[in-house]
N, C-alpha and C positions, 0 to 999 in steps of 0.2 A: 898264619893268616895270609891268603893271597895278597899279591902289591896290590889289586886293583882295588881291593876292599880296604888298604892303608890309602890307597890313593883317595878314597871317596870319603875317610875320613878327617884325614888331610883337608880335606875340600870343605867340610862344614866347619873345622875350625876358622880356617882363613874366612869363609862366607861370616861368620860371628864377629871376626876381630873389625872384617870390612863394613858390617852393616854398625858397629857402634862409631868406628868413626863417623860414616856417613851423616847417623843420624846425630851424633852431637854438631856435625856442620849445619845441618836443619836448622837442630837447637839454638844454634848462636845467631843466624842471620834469621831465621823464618822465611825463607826465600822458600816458593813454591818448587824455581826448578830443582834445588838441594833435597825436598822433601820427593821429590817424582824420582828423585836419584837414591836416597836413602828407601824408599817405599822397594825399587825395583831388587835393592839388598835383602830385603825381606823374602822375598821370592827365590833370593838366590839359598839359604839358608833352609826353606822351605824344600826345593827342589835339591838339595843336598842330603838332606835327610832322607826323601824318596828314592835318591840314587843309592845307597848304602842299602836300606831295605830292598829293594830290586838286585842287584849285584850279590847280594848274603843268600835270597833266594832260587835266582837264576845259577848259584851254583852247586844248588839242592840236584843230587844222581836223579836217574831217570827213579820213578815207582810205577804201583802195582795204576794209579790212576792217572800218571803222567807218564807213558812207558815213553815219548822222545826228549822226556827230559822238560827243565823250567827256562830254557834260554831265553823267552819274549819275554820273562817278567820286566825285562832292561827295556824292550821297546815300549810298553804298556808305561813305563815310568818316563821314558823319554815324552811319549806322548800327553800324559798329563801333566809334565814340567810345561809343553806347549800350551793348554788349555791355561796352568797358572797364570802364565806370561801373557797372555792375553787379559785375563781379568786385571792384571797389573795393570794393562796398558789403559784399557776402560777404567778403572782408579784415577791414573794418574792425569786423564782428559778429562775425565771431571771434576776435579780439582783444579785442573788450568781454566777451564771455563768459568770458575767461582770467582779467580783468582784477576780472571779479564776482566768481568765485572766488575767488581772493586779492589786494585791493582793497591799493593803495600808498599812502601819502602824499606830495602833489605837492613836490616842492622848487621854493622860488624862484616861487610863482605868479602874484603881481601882474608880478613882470618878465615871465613867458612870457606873461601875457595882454595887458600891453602891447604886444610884441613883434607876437602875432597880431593884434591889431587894428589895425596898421600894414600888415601884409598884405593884410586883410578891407579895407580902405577903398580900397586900388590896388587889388583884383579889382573894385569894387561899381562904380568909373566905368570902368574896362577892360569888364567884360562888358555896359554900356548903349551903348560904342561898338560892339562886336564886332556887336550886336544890329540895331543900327541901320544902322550898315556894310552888313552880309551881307544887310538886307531890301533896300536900297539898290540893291543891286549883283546881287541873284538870288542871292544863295551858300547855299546849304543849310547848307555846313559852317560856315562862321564865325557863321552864327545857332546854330546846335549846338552850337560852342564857348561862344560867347555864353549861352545858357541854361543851360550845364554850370555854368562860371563864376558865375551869378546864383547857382543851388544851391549852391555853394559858397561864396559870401556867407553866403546862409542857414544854411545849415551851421555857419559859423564863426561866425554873431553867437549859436547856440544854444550853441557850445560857450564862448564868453566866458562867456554866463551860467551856464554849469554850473559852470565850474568858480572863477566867483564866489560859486558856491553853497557850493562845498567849501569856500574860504577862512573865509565867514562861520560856516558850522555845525559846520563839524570835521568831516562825515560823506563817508569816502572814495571812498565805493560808489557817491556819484552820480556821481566822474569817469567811471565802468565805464556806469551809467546813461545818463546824455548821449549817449558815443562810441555805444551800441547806438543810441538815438533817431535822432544822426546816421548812423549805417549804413543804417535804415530810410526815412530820405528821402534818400540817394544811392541808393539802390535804385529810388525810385518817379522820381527825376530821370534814372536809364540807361533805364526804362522805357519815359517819357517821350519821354525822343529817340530810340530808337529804332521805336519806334510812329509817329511823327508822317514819318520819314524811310522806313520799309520799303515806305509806300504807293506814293510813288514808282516805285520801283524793281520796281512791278508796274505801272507806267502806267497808276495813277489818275488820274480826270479833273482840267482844268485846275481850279482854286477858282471858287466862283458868282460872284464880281465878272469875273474874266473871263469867262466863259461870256455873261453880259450884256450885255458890250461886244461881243464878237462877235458876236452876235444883231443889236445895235445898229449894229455895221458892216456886215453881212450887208443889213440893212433900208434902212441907208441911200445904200449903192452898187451893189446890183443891180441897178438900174432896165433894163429890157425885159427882165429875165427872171418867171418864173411863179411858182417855187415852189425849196425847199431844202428837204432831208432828210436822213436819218440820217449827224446831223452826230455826229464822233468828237473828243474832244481828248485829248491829254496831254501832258506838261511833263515839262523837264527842264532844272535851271538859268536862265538866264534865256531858254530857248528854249519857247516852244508849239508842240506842233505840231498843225498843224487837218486833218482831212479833213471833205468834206461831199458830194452829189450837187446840182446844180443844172438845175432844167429851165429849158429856156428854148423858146420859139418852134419849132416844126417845119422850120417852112421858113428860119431865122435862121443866117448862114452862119456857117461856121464861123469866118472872121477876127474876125466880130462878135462870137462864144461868146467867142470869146480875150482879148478888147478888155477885157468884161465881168468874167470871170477876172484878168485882169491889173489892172484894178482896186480888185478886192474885197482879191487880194492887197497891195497895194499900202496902202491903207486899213487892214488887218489888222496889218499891220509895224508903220505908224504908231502904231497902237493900243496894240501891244502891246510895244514895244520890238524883241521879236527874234520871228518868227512861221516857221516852214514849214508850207508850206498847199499842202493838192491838194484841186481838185475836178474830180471827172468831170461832166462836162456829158451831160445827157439829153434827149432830144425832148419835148413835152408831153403824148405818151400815155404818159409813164412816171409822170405828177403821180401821186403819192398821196393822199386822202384825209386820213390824219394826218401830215402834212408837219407836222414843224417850226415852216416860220413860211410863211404864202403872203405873196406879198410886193407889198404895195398898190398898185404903181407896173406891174406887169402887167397886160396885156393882156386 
C-alpha cells in the first residue's frame, strides 16, 4: 500500500478519535463555541474519508478513457473538502446567531475546555504531518486536509479562549460571539482551499520554481539544436506535463532529432520526479524571433 494512502488512513482514524472527544466536550458544557468546534471535526472525518477515496483513485494507471491518467481526482477532492468547509462554516453562524439570541450558561466549563484541548494538541502535530506528507509525496488532498486541520487548531485555541472568557466574567453572550468569530474563519479556511485547488483543475501552469528547472534542463541538454518555443505546462499530482517546439538543424536527421528529444526527456523526469513531455521537432526556418530561450550550444 502506498504511504500516502496509509497516511490518509491514518488521518480518518485520528479525525474519529478527535471528533469523539470534541463532541463529548460539547456534551458536558452545551457551550455553543465547543459545538462549532466539535461540528467542524465532523468535517474533518467527512473530508478524510474523500481524501482516501481520491488518493486510491488518483493512483488508478492511465486507461483506454483516461489515457493521461486519474491525477486531478486529488484536486476535485481537495476542492469539495473546500465547498464542505464552507457549509461547516454557514452551520456553525447559524448556530451562533441562535445562540445570541438566547445566550445559555455553560455547564461544567473548565472540564469541556480541558477536554478540547486534548483534542486541539493531537490535531496541531497531526495536521504538520498531513502538511508535510502530502508536499512530500505531491498529494493535493492530504495537504488540504492538512491545512483544514491547522484551521481547526486555530479555531479551537480561539474557542478555549472564549470560553475562558465566559468562565472568568460571567457574560454568556460571548460563547455565541466566539462560535460566530469561528464560523467566520472556517469560512475564509473553505475558501482558501478551494481557491488554491480549482486552479488546477483548469490546468494552470506548473509553479515558477518548476518552470525554471526546465528552462534549466531545456539549456542544459539540447545541445545541437537552435531554439525552443511555445513551451506549455501543467500539473497534476505529482505528474507535469510539458509540451514545447524544438528547432533543430535542417538538414539534422531525424534519428539525431530523436536522440536529442529522448534526452531532454530523460533529464526532465529526472528533474522532476514524474514528467510527460512532447516536443514536436521543427526545421530552422520555423526559429522564431521570440523564442523562449535560443539555446547557446547552437549552431
Amino acid at each position: 500500500m502506498p504511504l500516502s494512502r496509509k497516511i490518509a488512513l491514518g488521518n480518518l482514524a485520528i479525525s474519529l478519535i478527535v471528533l469523539l472527544i470534541k463532541g463529548f466536550a460539547w456534551h458536558m458544557t452545551g457551550s455553543v463555541a465547543l459545538f462549532s468546534d466539535a461540528l467542524e471535526s465532523v468535517i474533518n472525518v467527512v473530508t478524510a474519508i474523500a481524501a482516501i477515496a481520491a488518493i486510491r483513485y488518483a493512483a488508478e494507471p492511465a486507461d483506454e478513457k483516461h489515457p493521461y491518467g486519474h491525477h486531478k481526482a486529488e484536486y476535485l477532492s481537495a476542492v469539495v473538502v473546500g465547498v464542505l468547509i464552507v457549509l461547516a462554516g454557514v452551520t456553525i453562524l447559524h448556530e451562533a446567531y441562535n445562540s445570541l439570541l438566547a445566550p445559555k450558561p455553560i455547564d461544567a466549563p473548565l472540564l469541556g475546555v480541558g477536554i478540547s484541548s486534548i483534542a486541539t494538541a493531537l490535531n496541531a502535530v497531526w495536521s504538520a504531518v498531513l502538511i508535510r506528507q502530502g508536499r512530500k509525496h505531491y498529494s493535493p488532498a492530504l495537504v488540504a486536509d492538512g491545512k483544514h486541520l491547522f484551521a481547526d487548531v486555530v479555531t479551537s485555541g480561539g474557542v478555549v479562549v472564549g470560553v475562558g472568557l465566559v468562565i472568568v466574567t460571567g457574560i454568556h453572550v460571548l460563547d455565541a460571539v466566539i462560535a460566530g468569530l469561528v464560523a467566520l474563519h472556517v469560512l475564509w479556511s473553505g475558501w482558501e482551499v478551494f481557491k488554491e485547488n480549482s486552479g488546477s483543475l483548469l490546468d494552470e501552469t506548473a509553479p515558477e520554481d518548476q518552470l525554471v528547472a526546465i528552462r534549466k534542463v531545456l539549456a542544459d541538454h539540447a545541445q545541437d539544436a537552435i531554439e525552443f518555443h511555445d513551451l506549455r505546462t501543467r500539473y497534476a499530482g505529482k505528474v507535469t506535463f510539458i509540451d514545447l517546439h524544438l528547432v533543430v538543424p535542417g538538414d539534422m536527421t531525424v534519428a539525431r532529432s530523436h536522440e536529442i528529444c529522448d534526452r531532454i526527456e530523460a533529464a526532465l523526469t529526472e528533474a522532476l520526479l514524474e514528467a510527460v513531455v512532447t516536443i514536436h521537432v521543427e526545421p530552422h526556418d520555423k526559429a522564431e524571433k521570440t523564442a523562449d530561450q535560443p539555446l547557446a550550444s547552437a549552431p
